[in-house]
N, C-alpha and C positions, 0 to 999 in steps of 0.2 A: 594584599599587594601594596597599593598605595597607602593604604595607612601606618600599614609596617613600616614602609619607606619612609616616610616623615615621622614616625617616630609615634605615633598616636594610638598606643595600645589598645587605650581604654574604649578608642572605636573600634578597631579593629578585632577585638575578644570576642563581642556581641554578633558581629558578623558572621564569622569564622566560626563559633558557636554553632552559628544556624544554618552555615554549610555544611557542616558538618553532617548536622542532625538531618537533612534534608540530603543526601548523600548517601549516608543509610538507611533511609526509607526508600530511596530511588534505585537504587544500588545494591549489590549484594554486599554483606560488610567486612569481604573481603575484596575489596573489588580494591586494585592500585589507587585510585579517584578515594577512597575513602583515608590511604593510607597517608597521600597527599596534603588531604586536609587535617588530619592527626599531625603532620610535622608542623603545616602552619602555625596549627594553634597549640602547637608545645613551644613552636619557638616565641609565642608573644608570651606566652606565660613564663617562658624564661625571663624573659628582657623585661618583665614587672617584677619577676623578684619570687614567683610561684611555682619553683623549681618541683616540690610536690605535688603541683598539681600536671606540671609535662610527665613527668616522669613514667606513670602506666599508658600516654598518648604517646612518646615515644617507643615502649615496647610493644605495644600494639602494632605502631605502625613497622617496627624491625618484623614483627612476625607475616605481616601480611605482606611486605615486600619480597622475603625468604620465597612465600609459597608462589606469588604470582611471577616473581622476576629474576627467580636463583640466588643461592649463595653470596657467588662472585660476582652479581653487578654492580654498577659505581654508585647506584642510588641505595643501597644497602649499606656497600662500605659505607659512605657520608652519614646513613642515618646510624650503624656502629658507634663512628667515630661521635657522633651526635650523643647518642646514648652514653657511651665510656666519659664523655667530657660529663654531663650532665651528673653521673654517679660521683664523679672527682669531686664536685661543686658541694655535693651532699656528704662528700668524707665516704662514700662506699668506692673504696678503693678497690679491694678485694672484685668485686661486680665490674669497675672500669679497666682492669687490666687486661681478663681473659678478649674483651670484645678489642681494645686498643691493639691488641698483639694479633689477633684476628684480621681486623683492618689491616694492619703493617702487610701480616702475611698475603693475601690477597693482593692487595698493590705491585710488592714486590712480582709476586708472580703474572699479573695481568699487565704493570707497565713497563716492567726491571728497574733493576735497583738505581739508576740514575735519574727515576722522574721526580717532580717537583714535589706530586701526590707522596710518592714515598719520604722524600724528605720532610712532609709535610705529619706523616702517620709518624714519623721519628721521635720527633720534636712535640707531642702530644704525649706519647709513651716517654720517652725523655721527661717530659714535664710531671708527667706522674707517680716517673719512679722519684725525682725529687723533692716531690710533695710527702710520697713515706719516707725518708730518710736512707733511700739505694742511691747514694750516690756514686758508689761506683757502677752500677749498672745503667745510670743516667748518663754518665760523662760521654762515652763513646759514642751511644746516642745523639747523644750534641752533636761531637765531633761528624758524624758522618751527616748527622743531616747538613751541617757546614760544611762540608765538601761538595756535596750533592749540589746543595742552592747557587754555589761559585762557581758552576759549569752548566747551570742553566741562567743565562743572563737577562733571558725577557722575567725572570720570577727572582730575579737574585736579591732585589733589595727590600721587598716585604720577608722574604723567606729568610737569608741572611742577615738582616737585622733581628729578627725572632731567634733563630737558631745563637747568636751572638748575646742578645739578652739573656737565656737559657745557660747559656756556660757562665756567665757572670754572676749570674742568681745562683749556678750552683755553687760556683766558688766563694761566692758569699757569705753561703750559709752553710760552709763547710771552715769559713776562715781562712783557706787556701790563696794564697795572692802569685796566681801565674799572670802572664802574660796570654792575653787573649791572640787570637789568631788575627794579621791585621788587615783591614780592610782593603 
């Protein structure tokens, strides 16, 4: 918690570590509490830079959420999209699609298509189709989670500024010079 928050990995590792470890000895080790502590400390080994070493603590904790909390809850979608972002980072494309378009789908049907979340799974999958060179599978992508964000106005200006940098990046790196949608 607080260490994360200030930024202070390196204390924070050693702890998290040891809740861990003490977690599964208390606990069964599938118990949600363990699964919890599996995202903590994948996300601080993320933010040092040990994307290898989150990565089997994020599947872990996707599987033991599956069993204890369903498919479709929002602490799975998030640790999906967790997971799908993390394989992006590592170039396993292939591995961050099926879980990103999984997330999308799940949102979609749990919030409808005009929540923020979805616009939010859009622009993730958008991002990724642009990282393998689908730009046209990215584009509309963009485009809708930029509709989406502009009709939710408590989330419009983190979201649509994202969704806005995404059509620019892709147009970029396609050399394509449209006019962006205007704010």
């Amino acid at each position: 918690g607080l260490y994360q928050a200030w930024r202070k990995y390196n204390l924070a590792e050693p702890l998290l570590e040891e809740s861990l470890k003490i977690r599964r000895k208390l606990q069964c080790c599938r118990h949600p509490d363990v699964a919890a502590s599996l995202s903590r400390l994948a996300a601080v080994y993320r933010a040092q830079g040990k994307s290898s070493s989150a990565e089997p603590l994020l599947e872990e904790c996707l599987k033991i959420q599956k069993e204890n909390l369903g498919e479709d809850h929002p602490d799975v979608i998030t640790t999906m999209n967790n997971l799908a972002g993390l394989y992006k980072s590592l170039g396993k494309y292939a591995a961050a699609e099926p879980l990103y378009v999984e997330a999308l789908k799940l949102r979609r049907q749990k919030l409808g298509d005009g929540h923020p979340d979805v616009a939010l799974s859009l622009n993730y999958l958008a991002t990724l189709y642009k990282a393998q060179g689908k730009y046209a599978a990215a584009e509309p992508l963009f485009q809708e989670a930029l509709r989406i964000s502009r009709v939710q106005p408590e989330h419009a200006q983190s979201s649509e500024s994202a969704c806005l940098n995404g059509l620019a990046a892709l147009y970029n790196v396609q050399g394509v010079h449209k006019e962006l949608p205007s704010v």
